[in-house]
N, C-alpha and C positions, 0 to 999 in steps of 0.2 A: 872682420866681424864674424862671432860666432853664430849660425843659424840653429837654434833646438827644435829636432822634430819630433811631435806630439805622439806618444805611440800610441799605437791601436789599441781599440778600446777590450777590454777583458771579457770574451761571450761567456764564457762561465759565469765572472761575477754578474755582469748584466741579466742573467738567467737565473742567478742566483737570488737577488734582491727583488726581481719582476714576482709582482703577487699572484698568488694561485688562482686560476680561474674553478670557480665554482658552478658547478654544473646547476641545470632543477633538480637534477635526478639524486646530484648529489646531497644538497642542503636536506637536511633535518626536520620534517613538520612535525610539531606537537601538536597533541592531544587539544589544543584549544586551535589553534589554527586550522585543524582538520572538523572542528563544528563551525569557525567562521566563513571557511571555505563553504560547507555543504549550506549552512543559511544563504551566502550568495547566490548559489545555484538552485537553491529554493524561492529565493525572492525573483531570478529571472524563468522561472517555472511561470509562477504566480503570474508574472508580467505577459505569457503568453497566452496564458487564459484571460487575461483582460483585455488582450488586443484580438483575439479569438473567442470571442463568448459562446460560440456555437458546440465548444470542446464539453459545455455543462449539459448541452439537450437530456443526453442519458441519463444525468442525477437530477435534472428537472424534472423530467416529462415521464420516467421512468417509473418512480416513487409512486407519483400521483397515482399513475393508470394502475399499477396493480395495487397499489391500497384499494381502490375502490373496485377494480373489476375481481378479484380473489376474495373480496370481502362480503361482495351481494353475491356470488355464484357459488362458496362454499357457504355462507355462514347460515340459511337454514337448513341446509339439510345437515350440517355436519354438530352445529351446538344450538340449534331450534328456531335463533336469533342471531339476527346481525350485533346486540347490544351484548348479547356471551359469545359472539363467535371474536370480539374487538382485540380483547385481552390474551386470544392466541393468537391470532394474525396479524397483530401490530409487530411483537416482538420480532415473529418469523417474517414477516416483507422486510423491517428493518435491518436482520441478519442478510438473507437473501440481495437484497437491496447493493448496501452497501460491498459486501464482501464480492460479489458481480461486478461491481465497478472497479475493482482493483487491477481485474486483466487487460484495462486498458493501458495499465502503466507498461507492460512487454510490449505491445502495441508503438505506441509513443515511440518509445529508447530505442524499439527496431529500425524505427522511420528514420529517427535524431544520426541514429548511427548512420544508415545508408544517405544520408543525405553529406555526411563528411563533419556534421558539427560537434561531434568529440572527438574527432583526429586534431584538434587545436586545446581542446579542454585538455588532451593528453601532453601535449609539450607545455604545458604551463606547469612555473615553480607551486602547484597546487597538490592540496592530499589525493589520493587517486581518488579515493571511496567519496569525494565529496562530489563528483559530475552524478553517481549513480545515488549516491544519498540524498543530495538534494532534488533531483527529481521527483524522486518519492516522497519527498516529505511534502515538494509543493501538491503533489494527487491527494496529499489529507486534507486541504479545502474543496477537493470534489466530493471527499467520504463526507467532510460536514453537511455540505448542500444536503446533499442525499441524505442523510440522517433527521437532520432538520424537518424537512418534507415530509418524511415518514412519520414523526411526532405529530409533524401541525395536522397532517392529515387525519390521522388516531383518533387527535384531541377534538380538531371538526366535528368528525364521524360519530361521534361521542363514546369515544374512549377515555377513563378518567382512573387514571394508572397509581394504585392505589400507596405505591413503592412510594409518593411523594418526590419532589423537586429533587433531594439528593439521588433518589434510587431512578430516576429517568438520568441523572447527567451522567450518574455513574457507568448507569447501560451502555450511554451515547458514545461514552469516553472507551467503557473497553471494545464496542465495535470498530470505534476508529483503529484501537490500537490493534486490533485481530489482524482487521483489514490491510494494514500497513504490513504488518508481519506476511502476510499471507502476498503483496505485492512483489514480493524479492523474489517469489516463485515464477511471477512471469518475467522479472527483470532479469531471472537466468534463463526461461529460454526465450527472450528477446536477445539476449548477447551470442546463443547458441542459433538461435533459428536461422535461416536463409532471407526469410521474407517476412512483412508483417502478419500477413493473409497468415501464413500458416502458424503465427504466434495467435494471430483470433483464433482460428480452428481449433487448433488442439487446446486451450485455453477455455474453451466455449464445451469440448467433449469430458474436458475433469469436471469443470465446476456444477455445470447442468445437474450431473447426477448426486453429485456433493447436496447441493441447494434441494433439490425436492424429492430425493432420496433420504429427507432427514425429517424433521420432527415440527417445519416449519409450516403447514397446512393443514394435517390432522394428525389426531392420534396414535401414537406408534403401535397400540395393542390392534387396532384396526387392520394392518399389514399383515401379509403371508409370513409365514415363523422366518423363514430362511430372508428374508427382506428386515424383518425388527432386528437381524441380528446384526448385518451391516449398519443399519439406523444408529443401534445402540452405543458402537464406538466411532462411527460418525464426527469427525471434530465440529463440523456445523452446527449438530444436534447441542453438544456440549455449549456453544457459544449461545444459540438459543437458550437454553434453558437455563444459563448465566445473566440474560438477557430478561428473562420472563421473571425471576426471580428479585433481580435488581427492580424492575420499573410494576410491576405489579406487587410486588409484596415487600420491598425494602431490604431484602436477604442474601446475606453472599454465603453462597455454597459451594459445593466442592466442583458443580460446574464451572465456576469463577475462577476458581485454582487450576483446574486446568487449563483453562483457554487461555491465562497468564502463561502455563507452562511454557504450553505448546508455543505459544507467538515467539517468545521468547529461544524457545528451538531452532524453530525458523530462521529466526535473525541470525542466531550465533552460528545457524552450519551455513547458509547460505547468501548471506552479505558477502565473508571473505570469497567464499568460492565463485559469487558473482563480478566480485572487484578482481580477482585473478581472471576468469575468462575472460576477461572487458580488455583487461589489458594487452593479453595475448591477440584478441580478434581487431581491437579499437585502429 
């Protein structure tokens, strides 16, 4: 009897025919999968402010108090009445307001980070840009509160913003969209910072002087010359007065154009340069 023995088996061809493993790093995300990605990461934003409601106090409680305490403490000495002081101090709390609340998002992503919770968003077959873009997008349901508040309080107070329903949402809309532009700023140096303390700090030393260094409380001819002259290219002043235009008289002007510009600047130099350090430090 003849015995056949089976010969070993071919490790070339077996390695040959074994299919490719496919990395995260490797596969390919498109342009649509890198927005379904970031809505993800925005709807579990969203979800931590609703298991956290306390994250809102600032665009609650913030809004309100200086509507009314900036609004009886300036508005007669500075337009005789509270009822003509309304129509500059709504827009400017509104700017002020909002565009303030933004540095909480450096804050946030510095904690998220030191805590370890995008050392795992990074190994997922996910777009990089989508852990730090959907964070911020979910912080534009804080900019709404906050903006909201500033309206109803206005409107309370008897502010009657003569820009009509379009020229108040349009305002609403380009404060949000400022404010989100202007977010990416502390989102780089939340990824750059050490701590969050010092992502507040230094975060709280630009914008302070940004905010009432500008055109939001009184009049800019009021100021010492060498103060109007920072005021005057002030990007705040610009958003304001994009702002006051919109909701008091129904008008886009070249205010408006800028403050598009500029957000718009924002995002494009510093999304990428925030998605590269994130991933270097993450």
């Amino acid at each position: 009897m003849t015995t056949t023995l089976a010969s070993p088996p071919d490790n070339n061809s077996t390695l040959t025919s074994r299919a490719p493993v496919i990395t995260p790093q490797a596969q390919k995300i498109t342009l649509r999968q890198t927005f379904a990605n970031s809505m993800t990461m925005a709807y579990r934003g969203i979800l931590k402010i609703k298991h956290n409601p306390e994250q809102l106090i600032d665009v609650t409680v913030q809004p309100i108090l200086f509507t009314l305490m900036f609004t009886y403490i300036f508005g007669g000495a500075i337009s005789g009445n509270v009822s003509a002081y309304l129509p500059v101090i709504i827009p400017g709390i509104l700017v002020q307001t909002v565009i303030t609340t933004s540095m909480v998002t450096g804050t946030q992503l510095r904690e998220d980070m030191d805590k370890g919770v995008f050392d795992r968003f990074k190994s997922l077959p996910i777009a990089r840009i989508s852990a730090l873009a959907g964070a911020l997008t979910a912080d534009m349901v804080r900019y709404f509160v906050a903006t909201t508040l500033t309206l109803v309080m206005g409107i309370i107070m008897g502010w009657r913003p003569e820009g009509g329903v379009f020229g108040v949402l349009a305002a609403a809309v380009l404060v949000i969209v400022c404010a989100f532009a202007t977010s990416w700023i502390w989102a780089l140096m939340g990824v750059l910072a050490s701590k969050a303390s010092t992502v507040q700090g230094y975060s709280m030393l630009i914008m302070f002087p940004l905010t009432f260094m500008s055109s939001a409380f009184v009049p800019i001819n009021t100021m010492p010359g060498w103060m109007q002259a920072f005021v005057k290219v002030n990007p705040v002043t610009h958003i304001i007065g994009a702002v006051r235009d919109l909701a008091n008289h129904g008008h886009i002007g070249a205010d408006f154009g800028w403050s598009l510009l500029g957000s718009a600047i924002l995002v494009a130099v510093l999304a990428p340069l925030t998605v590269k350090m994130y991933m270097r430090k993450a």
